[in-house]
C-alpha positions in Angstrom: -42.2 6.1 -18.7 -42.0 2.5 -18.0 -41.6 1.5 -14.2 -38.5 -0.5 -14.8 -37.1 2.3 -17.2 -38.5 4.9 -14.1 -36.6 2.9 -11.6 -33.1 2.7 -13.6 -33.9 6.5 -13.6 -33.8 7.0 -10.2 -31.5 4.5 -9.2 -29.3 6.6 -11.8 -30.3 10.4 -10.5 -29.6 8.8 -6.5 -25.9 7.2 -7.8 -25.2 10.5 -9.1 -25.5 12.7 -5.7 -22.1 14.0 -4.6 -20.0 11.7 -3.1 -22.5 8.6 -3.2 -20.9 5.2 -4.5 -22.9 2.8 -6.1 -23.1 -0.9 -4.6 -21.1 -2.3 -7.4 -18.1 -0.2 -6.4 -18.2 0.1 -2.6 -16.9 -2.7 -0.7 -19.7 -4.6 0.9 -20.3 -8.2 2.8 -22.5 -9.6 0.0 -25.6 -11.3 2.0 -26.2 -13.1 -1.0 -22.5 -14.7 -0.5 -21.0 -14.0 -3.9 -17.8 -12.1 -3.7 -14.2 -11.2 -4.8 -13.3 -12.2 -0.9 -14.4 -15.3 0.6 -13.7 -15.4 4.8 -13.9 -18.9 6.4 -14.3 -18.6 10.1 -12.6 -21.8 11.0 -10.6 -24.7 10.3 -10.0 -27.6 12.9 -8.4 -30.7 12.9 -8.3 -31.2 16.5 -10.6 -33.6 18.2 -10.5 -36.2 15.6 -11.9 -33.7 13.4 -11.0 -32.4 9.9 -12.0 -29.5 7.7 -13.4 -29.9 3.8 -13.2 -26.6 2.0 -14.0 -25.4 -1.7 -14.0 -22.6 -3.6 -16.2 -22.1 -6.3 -16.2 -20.1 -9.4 -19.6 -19.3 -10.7 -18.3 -16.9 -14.0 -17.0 -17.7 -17.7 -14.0 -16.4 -16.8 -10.3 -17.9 -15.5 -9.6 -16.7 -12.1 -6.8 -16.5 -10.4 -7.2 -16.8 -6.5 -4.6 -16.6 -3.3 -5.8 -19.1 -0.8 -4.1 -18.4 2.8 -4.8 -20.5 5.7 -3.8 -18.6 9.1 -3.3 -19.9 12.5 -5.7 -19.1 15.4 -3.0 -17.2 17.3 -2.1 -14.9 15.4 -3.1 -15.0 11.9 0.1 -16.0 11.1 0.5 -17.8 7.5 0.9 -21.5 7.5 0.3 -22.4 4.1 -0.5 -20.0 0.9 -0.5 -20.5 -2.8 -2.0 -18.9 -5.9 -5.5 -21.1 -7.2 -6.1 -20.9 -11.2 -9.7 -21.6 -11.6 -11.4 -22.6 -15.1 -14.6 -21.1 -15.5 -17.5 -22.6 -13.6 -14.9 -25.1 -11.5 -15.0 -25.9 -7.6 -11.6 -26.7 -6.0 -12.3 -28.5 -3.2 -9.6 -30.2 -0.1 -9.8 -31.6 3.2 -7.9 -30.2 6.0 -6.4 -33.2 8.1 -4.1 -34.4 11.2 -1.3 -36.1 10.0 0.0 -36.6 13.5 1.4 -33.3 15.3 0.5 -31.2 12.9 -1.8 -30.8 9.4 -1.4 -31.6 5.5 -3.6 -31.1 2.8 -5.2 -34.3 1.4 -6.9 -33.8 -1.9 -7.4 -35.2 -5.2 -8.8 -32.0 -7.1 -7.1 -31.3 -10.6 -7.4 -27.0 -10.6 -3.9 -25.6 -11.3 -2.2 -24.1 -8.1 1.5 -22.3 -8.1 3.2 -23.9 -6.6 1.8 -27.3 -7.1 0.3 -28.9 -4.2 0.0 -32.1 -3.9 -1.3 -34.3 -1.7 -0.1 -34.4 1.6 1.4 -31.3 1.8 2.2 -29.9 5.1 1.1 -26.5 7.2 4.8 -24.8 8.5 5.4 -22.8 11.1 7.8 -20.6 9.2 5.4 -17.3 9.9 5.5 -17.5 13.6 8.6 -19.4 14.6 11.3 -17.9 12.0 10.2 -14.9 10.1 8.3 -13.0 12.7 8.7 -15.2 15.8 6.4 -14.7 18.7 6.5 -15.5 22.4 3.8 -18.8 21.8 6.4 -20.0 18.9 7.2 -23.1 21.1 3.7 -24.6 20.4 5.0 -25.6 17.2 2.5 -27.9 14.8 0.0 -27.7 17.6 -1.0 -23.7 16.3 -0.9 -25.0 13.0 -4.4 -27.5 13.6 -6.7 -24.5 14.2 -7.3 -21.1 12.4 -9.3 -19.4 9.8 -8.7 -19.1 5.8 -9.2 -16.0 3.2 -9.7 -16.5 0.0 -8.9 -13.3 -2.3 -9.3 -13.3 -6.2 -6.5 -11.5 -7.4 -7.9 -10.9 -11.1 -9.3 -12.3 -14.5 -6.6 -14.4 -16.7 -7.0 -12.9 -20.3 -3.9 -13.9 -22.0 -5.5 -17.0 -24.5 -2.5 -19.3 -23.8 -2.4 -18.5 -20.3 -6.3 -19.0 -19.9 -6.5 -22.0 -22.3 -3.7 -23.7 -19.6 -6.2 -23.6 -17.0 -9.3 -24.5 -18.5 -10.4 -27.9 -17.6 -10.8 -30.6 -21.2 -12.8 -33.7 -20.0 -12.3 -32.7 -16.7 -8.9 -31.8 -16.8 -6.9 -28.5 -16.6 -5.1 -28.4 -20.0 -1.5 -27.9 -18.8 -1.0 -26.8 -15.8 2.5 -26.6 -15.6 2.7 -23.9 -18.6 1.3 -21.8 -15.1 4.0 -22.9 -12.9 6.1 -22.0 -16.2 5.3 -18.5 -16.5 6.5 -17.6 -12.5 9.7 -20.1 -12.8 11.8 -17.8 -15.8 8.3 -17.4 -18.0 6.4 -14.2 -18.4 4.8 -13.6 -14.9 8.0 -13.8 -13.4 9.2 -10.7 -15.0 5.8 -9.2 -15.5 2.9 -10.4 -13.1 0.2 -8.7 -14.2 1.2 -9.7 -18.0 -2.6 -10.9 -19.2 -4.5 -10.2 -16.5 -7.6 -8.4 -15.7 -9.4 -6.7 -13.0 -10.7 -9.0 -10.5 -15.0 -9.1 -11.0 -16.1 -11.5 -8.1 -18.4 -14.6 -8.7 -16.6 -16.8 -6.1 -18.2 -18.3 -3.5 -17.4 -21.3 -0.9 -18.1 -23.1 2.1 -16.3 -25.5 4.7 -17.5 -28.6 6.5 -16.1 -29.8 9.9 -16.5 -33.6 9.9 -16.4 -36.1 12.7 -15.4 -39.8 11.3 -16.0 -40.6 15.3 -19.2 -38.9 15.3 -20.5 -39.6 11.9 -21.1 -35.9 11.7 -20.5 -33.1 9.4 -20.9 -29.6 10.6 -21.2 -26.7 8.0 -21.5 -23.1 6.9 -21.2 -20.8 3.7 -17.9 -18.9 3.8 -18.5 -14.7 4.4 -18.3 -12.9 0.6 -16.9 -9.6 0.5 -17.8 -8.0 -2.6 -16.2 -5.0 -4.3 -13.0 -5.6 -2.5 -10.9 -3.8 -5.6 -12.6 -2.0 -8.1 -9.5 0.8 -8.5 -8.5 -1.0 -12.3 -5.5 -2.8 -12.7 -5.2 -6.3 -10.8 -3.7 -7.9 -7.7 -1.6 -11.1 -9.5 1.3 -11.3 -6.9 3.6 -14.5 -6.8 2.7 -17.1 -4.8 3.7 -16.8 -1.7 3.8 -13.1 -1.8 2.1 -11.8 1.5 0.5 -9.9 -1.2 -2.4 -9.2 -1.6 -3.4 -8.7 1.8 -7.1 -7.9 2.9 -5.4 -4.5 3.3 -5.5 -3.9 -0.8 -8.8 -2.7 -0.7 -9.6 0.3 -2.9 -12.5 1.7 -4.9 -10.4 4.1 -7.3 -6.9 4.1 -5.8 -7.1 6.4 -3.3 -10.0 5.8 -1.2 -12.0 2.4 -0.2 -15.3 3.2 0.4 -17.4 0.8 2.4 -21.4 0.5 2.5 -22.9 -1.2 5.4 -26.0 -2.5 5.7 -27.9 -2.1 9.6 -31.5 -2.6 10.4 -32.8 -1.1 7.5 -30.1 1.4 7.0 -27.1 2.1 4.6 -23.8 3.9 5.6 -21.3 5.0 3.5 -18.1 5.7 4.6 -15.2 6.6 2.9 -11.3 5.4 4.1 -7.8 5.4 2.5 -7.1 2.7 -0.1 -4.1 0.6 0.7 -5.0 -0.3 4.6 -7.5 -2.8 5.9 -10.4 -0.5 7.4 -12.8 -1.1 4.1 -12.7 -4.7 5.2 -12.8 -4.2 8.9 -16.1 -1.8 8.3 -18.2 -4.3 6.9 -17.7 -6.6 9.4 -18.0 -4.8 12.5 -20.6 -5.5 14.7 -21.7 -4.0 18.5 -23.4 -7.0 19.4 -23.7 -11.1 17.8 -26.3 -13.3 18.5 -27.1 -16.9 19.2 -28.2 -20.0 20.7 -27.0 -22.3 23.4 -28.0 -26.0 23.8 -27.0 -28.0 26.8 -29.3 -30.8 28.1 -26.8 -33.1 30.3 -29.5 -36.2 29.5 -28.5 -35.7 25.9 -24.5 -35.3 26.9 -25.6 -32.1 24.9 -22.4 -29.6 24.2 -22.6 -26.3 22.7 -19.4 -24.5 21.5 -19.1 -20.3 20.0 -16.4 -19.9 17.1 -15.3 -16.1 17.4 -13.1 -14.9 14.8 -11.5 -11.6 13.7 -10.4 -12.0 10.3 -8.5 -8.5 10.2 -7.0 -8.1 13.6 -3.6 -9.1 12.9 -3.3 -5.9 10.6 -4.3 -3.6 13.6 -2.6 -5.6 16.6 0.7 -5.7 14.8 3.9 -3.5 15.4 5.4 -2.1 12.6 7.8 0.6 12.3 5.2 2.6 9.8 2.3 2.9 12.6 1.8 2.8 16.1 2.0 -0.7 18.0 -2.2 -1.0 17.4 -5.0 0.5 16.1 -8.8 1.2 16.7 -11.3 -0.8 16.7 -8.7 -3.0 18.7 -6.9 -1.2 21.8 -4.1 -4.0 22.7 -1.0 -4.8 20.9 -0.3 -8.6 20.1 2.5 -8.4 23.0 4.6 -11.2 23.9 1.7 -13.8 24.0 -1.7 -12.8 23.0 -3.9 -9.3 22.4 -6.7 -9.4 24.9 -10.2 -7.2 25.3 -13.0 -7.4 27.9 -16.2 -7.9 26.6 -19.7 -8.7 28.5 -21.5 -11.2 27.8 -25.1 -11.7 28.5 -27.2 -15.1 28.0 -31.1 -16.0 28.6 -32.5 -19.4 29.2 -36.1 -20.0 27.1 -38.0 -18.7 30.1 -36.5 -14.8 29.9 -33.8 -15.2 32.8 -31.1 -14.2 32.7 -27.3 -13.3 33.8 -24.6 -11.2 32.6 -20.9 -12.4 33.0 -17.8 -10.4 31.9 -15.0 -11.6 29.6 -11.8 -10.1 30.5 -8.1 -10.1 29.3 -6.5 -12.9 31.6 -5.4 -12.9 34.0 -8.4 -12.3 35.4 -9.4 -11.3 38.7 -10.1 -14.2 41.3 -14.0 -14.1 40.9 -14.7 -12.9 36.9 -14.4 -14.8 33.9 -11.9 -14.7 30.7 -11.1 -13.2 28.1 -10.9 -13.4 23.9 -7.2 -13.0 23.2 -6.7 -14.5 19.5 -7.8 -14.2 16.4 -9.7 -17.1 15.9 -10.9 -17.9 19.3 -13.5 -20.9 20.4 -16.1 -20.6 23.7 -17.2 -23.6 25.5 -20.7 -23.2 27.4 -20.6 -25.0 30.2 -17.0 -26.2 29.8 -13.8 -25.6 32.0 -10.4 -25.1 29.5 -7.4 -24.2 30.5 -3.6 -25.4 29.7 -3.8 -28.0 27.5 -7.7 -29.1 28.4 -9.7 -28.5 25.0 -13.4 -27.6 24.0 -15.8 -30.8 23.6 -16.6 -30.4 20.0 -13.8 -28.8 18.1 -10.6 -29.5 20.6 -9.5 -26.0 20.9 -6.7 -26.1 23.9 -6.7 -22.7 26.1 -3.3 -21.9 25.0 -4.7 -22.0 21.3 -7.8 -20.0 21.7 -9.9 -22.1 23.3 -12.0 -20.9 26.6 -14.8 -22.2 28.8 -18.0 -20.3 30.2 -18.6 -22.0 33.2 -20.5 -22.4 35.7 -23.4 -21.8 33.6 -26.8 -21.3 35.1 -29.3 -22.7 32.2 -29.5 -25.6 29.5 -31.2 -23.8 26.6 -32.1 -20.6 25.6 -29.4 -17.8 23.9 -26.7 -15.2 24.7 -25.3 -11.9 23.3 -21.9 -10.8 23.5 -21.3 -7.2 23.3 -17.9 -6.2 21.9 -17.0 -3.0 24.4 -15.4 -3.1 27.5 -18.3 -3.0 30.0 -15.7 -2.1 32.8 -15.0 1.3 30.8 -17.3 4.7 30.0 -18.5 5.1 26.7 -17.6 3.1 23.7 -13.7 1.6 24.1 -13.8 -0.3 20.6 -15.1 1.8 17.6 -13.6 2.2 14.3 -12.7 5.8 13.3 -12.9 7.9 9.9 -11.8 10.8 8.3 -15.1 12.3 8.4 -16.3 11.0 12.1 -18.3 8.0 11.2 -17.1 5.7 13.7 -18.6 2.0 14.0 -18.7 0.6 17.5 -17.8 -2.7 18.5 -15.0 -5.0 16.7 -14.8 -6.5 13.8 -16.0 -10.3 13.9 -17.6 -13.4 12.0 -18.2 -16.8 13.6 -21.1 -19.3 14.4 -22.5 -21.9 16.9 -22.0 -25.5 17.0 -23.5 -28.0 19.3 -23.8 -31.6 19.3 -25.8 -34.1 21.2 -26.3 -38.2 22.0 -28.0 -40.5 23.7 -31.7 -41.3 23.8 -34.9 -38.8 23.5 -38.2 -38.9 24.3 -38.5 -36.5 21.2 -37.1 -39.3 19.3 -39.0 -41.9 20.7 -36.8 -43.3 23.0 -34.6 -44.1 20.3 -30.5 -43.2 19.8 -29.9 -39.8 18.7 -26.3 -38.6 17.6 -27.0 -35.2 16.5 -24.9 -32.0 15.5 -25.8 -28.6 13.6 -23.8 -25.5 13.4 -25.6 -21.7 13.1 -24.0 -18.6 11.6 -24.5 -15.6 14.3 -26.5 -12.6 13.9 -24.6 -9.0 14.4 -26.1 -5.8 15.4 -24.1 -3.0 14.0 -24.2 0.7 15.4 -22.8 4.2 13.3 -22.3 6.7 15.6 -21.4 10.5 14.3 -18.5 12.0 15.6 -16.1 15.3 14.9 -14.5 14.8 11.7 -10.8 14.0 12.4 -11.3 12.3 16.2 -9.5 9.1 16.0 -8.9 8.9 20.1 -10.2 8.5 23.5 -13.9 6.4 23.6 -17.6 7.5 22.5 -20.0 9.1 24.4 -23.3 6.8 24.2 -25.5 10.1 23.7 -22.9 10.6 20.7 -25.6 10.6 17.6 -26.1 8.2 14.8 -24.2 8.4 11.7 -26.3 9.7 8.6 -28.0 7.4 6.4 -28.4 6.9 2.7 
């Protein structure tokens, strides 16, 4: 037998043990950063900042995509729509200030429902009207920070549908035939009328630029791939809260999720229809990265923390209770806060540990992560309406400040357990005891520095870079059924594949 032919053999005979899910239909964080879900940490247009952000579809096919940008609060909706993407096109727009608040500003041709143009603004509708929250009075200023997903809802298939959307000379055909079919047309009495299962191929990335500065800071957006592979398609109207990243499912009843850890594969199974899938392949124990602070380089370095799926655990409904594991505080009247430690070396092996705790904190500890898409200032003091160096998050917005801090270079870890509890506080529970410690998180590191260097010369520098983290993840095998209390460190690993 051939090797290749021997390998598709056992690749085949392995696919084939009981219960075992192939890649292609388990719901994975793609490190090659293709997916069907595309998670962008953050968007800012504070501190003279502003956001560029595209979507690109590498397939033949017509894809039709709901883009939702949250707010750093609470994941509350400020602007969604549904994307119609020709095959092999980028949408790309720029996130900017346009005084209190933020507005698209593009010039990119792909068909969106409804139509944006340019210059339209983020509302506060979500958090002020429909679901109003305590922090409602910040108005426009929650509205100049958050995160975005990016979901593809499916495959258009229909030819006239398809043949509206496809770019000739560098144009979309017709794209009002689109906004047609959900105003009296065909997909708004039918809106899965020529569609087809979403198959993934999308991939992004966003840039925070400094005019200022001269300065452009990016990253590649998080791929989930696999998110729906159950048949059928997710083509809601736009401005549905539908779909969620809660309409994960493998085959309709279950949404199985394969992580990847140090050489290991896990497998664990959840229900189809809520957002664990998601929250799986994204939890990690412990992230990783690097500080830079040299006060003769006016040298700033800032941590973007976000949890893309906590709103969908913190929230009260009337069809769960008020929160659920890996999270442990309900989104109260203000903000839904955890401890965590946090430990950081300079380049020499010293080191400290700090605590970050829900505020308010005691008189002599530090502070806590209470949002969903929150920003840490090393060697920065925020509070009230004082915001980070780099990316101008305010403390009332998710900005916070580790200070004093001891060294000017080196790294830190944060570990996402309460370090003032026994055992394992944040861990995220299934049916069959594989639970996943730590919280659910994606994020990176941005510094910037100016001046003049030695390393340069003596010359002006004006420098900035941005660096994803690193997660450690950790599978820990419990009784089948325990979805309370914490984990026992001695608790064993889960199983691998």
């Amino acid at each position: 037998m051939k090797k290749n032919s021997l390998t598709t053999a056992i690749i085949a005979g392995v696919a084939g043990v009981a219960g075992l899910v192939s890649v292609a239909q388990a719901v994975n964080l793609n490190p090659d950063g293709l997916g069907q879900v595309l998670l962008y940490p953050y968007y800012t247009v504070n501190g003279n900042n502003s956001t560029m952000i595209t979507v690109v579809n590498t397939t033949d096919q017509v894809k039709a995509v709901k883009v939702r940008f949250l707010e750093s609060v609470n994941s509350a909706e400020v602007l969604d729509f549904n994307l119609y993407l020709s095959p092999y096109d980028v949408w790309a727009t720029e996130i900017v200030s346009n005084g209190t608040g933020a507005s698209i500003h593009m010039d990119d041709t792909s068909c969106t429902a409804p139509h944006i143009s340019d210059g339209t603004p983020f509302v506060t509708y979500e958090f002020a009207y429909n679901t109003p929250d305590a922090l409602a009075g910040l108005g426009e200023a929650r509205v100049r920070q958050g995160h975005i997903e990016v979901i593809e809802m499916g495959n258009v298939v229909d030819p006239s549908l398809a043949a509206a959307a496809t770019h000739v000379n560098g144009v979309p055909a017709n794209c009002g035939a689109l906004e047609s079919a959900w105003d009296g047309g065909v997909w708004s009495t039918n809106s899965h009328y020529g569609m087809e299962s979403p198959s993934g191929g999308l991939f992004g990335a966003g840039t925070i630029v400094s005019a200022d500065w001269g300065r452009a800071l990016s990253y590649n957006a998080d791929a989930i791939d696999a998110f729906y592979t159950a048949g059928g398609d997710l083509h809601y109207p736009p401005g549905d809260i539908l779909p969620s990243l809660a309409e994960t499912s493998t085959d309709g009843i279950s949404a199985t999720a394969r992580i990847f850890s140090n050489g290991n594969l896990y497998q664990i199974a959840y229900p189809a229809g809520v957002v664990d899938a998601v929250s799986a392949v994204l939890t990690s124990r412990y992230i990783y990265n690097e500080y830079f602070l040299p006060s003769s380089l006016n040298a700033n370095s800032e941590w973007v923390v976000t949890f893309p799926t906590k709103r969908q655990h913190v929230q009260s409904n009337a069809f769960r209770a008020s929160y659920r594991l890996p999270f442990t505080a309900a989104f109260g009247s203000q903000a839904s806060c955890h401890a965590y430690a946090v430990k950081y070396w300079d380049r020499e092996e010293r080191s400290t540990t700090r605590i970050l705790i829900p505020s308010p904190p005691p008189p002599t500890q530090g502070f806590g992560l209470c949002y969903e898409a929150n920003v840490i200032g090393f060697n920065q003091s925020i509070s009230g309406s004082t915001a980070t160096a780099i990316l101008g998050a305010a403390a009332n917005v998710g900005g916070s400040g580790l200070s004093p801090f001891s060294f000017e270079t080196g790294w830190a870890r944060i570990e996402f357990d309460n370090p003032q509890a026994a055992g394992f506080q944040y861990w995220l529970p299934a049916a069959d005891g594989q639970s996943l410690v730590g919280q659910p998180v994606v994020g990176f590191w941005v510094t910037e520095a100016f001046g003049s260097s030695a390393m340069a010369g003596g010359y002006p520098i004006n420098l900035g870079a941005l660096f994803k983290h690193r997660v450690s993840r950790d599978c820990r095998q419990q009784t089948a059924g325990t979805s309370t209390g914490s984990i026992d460190p001695a608790t064993p690993g889960c199983p691998t594949l």
